[in-house]
C-alpha positions in Angstrom: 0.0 0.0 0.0 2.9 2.5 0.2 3.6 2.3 -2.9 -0.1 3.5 -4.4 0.0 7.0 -5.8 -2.1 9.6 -3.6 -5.5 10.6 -5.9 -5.0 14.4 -5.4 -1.6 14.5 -5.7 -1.7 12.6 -9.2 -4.2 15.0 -10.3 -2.6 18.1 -9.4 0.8 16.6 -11.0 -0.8 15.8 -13.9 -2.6 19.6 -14.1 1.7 20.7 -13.6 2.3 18.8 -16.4 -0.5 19.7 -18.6 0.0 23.5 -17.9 3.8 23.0 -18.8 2.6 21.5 -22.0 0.6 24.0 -22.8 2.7 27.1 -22.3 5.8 25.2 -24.6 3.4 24.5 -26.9 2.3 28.4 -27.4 6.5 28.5 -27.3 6.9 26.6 -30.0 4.3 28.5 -32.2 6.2 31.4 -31.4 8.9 30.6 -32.3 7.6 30.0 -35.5 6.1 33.4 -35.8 9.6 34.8 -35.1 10.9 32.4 -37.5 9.1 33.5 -40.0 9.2 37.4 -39.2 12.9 37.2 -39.6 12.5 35.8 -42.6 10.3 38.7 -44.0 12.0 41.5 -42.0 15.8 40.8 -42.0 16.4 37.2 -43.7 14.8 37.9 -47.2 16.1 42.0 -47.7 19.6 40.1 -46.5 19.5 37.7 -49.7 17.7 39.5 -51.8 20.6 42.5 -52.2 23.0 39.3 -52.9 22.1 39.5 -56.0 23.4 42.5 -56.3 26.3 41.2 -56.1 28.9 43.6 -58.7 30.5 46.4 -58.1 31.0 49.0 -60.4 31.6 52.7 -60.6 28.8 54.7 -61.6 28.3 58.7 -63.0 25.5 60.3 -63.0 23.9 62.0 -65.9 20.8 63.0 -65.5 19.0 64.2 -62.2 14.9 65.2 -62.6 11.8 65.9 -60.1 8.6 65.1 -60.8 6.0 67.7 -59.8 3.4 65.8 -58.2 4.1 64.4 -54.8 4.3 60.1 -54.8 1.7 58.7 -52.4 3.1 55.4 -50.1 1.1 53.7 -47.4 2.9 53.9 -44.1 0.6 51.6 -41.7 -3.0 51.1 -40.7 -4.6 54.8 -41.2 -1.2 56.0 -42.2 -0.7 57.4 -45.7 2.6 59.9 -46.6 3.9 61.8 -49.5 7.3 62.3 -50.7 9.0 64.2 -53.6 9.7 61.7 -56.5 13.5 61.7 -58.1 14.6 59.8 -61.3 18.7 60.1 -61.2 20.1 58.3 -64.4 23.6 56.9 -64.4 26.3 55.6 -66.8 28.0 52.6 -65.2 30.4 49.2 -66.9 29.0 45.8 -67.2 31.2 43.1 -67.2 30.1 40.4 -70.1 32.9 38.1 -69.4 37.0 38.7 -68.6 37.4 40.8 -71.9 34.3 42.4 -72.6 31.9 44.9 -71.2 29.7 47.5 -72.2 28.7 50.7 -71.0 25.0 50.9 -70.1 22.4 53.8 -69.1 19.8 52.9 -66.2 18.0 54.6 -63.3 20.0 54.7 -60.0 18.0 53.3 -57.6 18.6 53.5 -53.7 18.7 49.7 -52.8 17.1 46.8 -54.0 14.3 47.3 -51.4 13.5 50.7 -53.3 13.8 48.2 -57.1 11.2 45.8 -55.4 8.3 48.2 -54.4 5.7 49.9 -56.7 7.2 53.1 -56.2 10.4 51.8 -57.6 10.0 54.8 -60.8 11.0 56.6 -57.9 15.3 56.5 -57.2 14.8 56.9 -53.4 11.4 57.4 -51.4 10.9 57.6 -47.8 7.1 56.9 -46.4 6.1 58.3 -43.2 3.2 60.8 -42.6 5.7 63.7 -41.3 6.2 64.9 -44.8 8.8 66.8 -44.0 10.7 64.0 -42.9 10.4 62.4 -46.3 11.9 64.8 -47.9 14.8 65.2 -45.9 15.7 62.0 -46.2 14.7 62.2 -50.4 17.1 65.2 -50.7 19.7 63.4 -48.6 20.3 60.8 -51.0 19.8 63.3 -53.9 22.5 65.5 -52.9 24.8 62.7 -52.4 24.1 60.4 -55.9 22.4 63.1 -57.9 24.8 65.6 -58.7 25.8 65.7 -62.6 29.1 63.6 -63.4 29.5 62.9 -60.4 30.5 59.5 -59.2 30.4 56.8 -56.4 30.3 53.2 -56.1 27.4 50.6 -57.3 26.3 47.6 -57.7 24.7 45.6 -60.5 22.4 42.3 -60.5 24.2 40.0 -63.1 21.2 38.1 -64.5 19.6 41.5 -64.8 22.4 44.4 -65.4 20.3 47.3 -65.8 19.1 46.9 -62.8 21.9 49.0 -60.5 21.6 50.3 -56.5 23.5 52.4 -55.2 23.1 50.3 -51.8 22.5 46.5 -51.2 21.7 44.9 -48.0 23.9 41.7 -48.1 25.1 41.8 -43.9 25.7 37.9 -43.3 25.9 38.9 -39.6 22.0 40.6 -40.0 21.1 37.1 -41.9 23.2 34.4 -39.5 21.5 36.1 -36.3 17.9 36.4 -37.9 18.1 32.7 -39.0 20.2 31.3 -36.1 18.2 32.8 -33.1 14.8 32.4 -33.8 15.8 28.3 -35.5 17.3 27.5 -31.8 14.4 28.9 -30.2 12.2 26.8 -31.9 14.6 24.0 -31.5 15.0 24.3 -27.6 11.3 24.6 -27.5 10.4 21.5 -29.5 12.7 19.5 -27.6 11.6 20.4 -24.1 7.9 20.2 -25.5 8.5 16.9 -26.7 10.4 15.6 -23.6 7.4 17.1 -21.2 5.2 15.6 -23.1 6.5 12.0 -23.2 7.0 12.4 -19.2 3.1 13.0 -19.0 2.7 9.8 -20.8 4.8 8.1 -18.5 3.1 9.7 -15.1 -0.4 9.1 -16.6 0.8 5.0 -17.1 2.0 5.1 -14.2 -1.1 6.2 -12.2 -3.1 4.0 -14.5 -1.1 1.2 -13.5 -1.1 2.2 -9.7 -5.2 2.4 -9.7 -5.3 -1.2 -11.2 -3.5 -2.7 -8.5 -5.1 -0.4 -6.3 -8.1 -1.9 -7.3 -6.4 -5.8 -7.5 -5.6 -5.0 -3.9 -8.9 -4.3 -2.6 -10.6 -7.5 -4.1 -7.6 -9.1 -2.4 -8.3 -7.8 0.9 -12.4 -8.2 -0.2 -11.4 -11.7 -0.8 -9.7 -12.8 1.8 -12.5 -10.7 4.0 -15.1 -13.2 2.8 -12.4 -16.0 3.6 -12.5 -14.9 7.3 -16.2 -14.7 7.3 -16.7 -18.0 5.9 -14.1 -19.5 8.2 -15.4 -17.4 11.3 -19.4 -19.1 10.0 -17.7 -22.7 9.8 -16.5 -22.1 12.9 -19.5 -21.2 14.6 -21.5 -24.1 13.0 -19.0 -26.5 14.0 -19.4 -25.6 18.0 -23.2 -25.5 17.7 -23.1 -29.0 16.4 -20.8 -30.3 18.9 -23.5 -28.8 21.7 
């Protein structure tokens, strides 16, 4: 009998167990959602300016505003204006070890810019402080858009008139967004899945502790009735010797 497993304590055990399971659980899914935020946020802009991956020397030629202010959406309820640049620039592609060619293209400020639908646009900034936008618009104007001058660039290969004066390519950005949020999720599976196999093994083992429980108390109901019958025997064995 001191072995048997106490009712309330099983049940409040098992309620420890259940809760634990529970909150990993919503861990894991988490960590999913983090997984793929990083992805979209950090991961994605990270590989995506890889293939961006020559560098040339670019000059600009041509600089022009358009009059009317470009419209971006900046969040729920949130809509912003900015001033619209096209900068054109002059730049060398590479055909193979001997030849090149000189191309023409519009200077764009990074390949998030080239991937938008404001990307007739060589820079944009979208907040609803309009003032800030252009700041940041003439920033990169004054620093890319004056005539002949030039600056570093880069080129996609497959697509060479394509050409950013920017390209977000940081391996550290991409091995922490991928690394961090994969070993959470990791972690989290792997205690989820060892909790969860324990509750198994406490819910067999209470299972197993109320059948002998219950194969104990026929025992003892058993040998009860043993007693009783001996005890009757007994008694009608003295009345027939009187």
């Amino acid at each position: 009998m001191s072995t048997m497993i106490d009712f309330s304590m099983s049940d409040r055990t098992i309620w420890r167990y259940q809760l634990v399971v529970y909150i990993l659980a919503v861990g894991v899914v988490l960590s999913i959602v983090i997984v793929v935020t990083a992805g979209i946020v950090v991961a994605k802009p990270a590989l995506n300016g890889r293939r961006f991956s020559v560098e040339t020397e670019c000059t600009t030629r041509n600089r022009t505003k358009k009059q009317q202010l470009e419209s971006c959406h900046c969040g729920r309820q949130c809509w912003g204006e900015f001033k619209c640049y096209v900068i054109t620039v002059t730049y060398v592609v590479h055909i193979n070890l001997t030849a090149h060619r000189t191309l023409t293209s519009m200077l764009h400020r990074d390949d998030v810019v080239i991937d938008k639908y404001y990307s007739k646009c060589s820079a944009f900034s979208c907040y609803k402080d309009i003032e800030r936008n252009d700041g940041i618009v003439e920033t990169f104007v004054r620093k890319y858009g004056n005539i002949t001058g030039r600056f570093p660039c880069f080129y996609d290969p497959e697509k060479p008139y394509q050409v950013v004066a920017n390209k977000h390519d940081n391996m550290k950005e991409l091995l922490v967004a991928v690394l961090i949020p994969m070993s959470l999720f990791v972690v989290t599976a792997i205690a989820y899945g060892v909790i969860l196999h324990q509750l198994f093994q406490y819910r067999q083992k209470v299972k197993d502790s109320n059948k002998n429980k219950v194969f104990l108390e026929l025992d003892d109901i058993n040998k009860q009735q043993i007693s009783v019958n001996r005890s009757n025997d007994d008694d009608g064995g003295e009345f027939f010797d009187t």
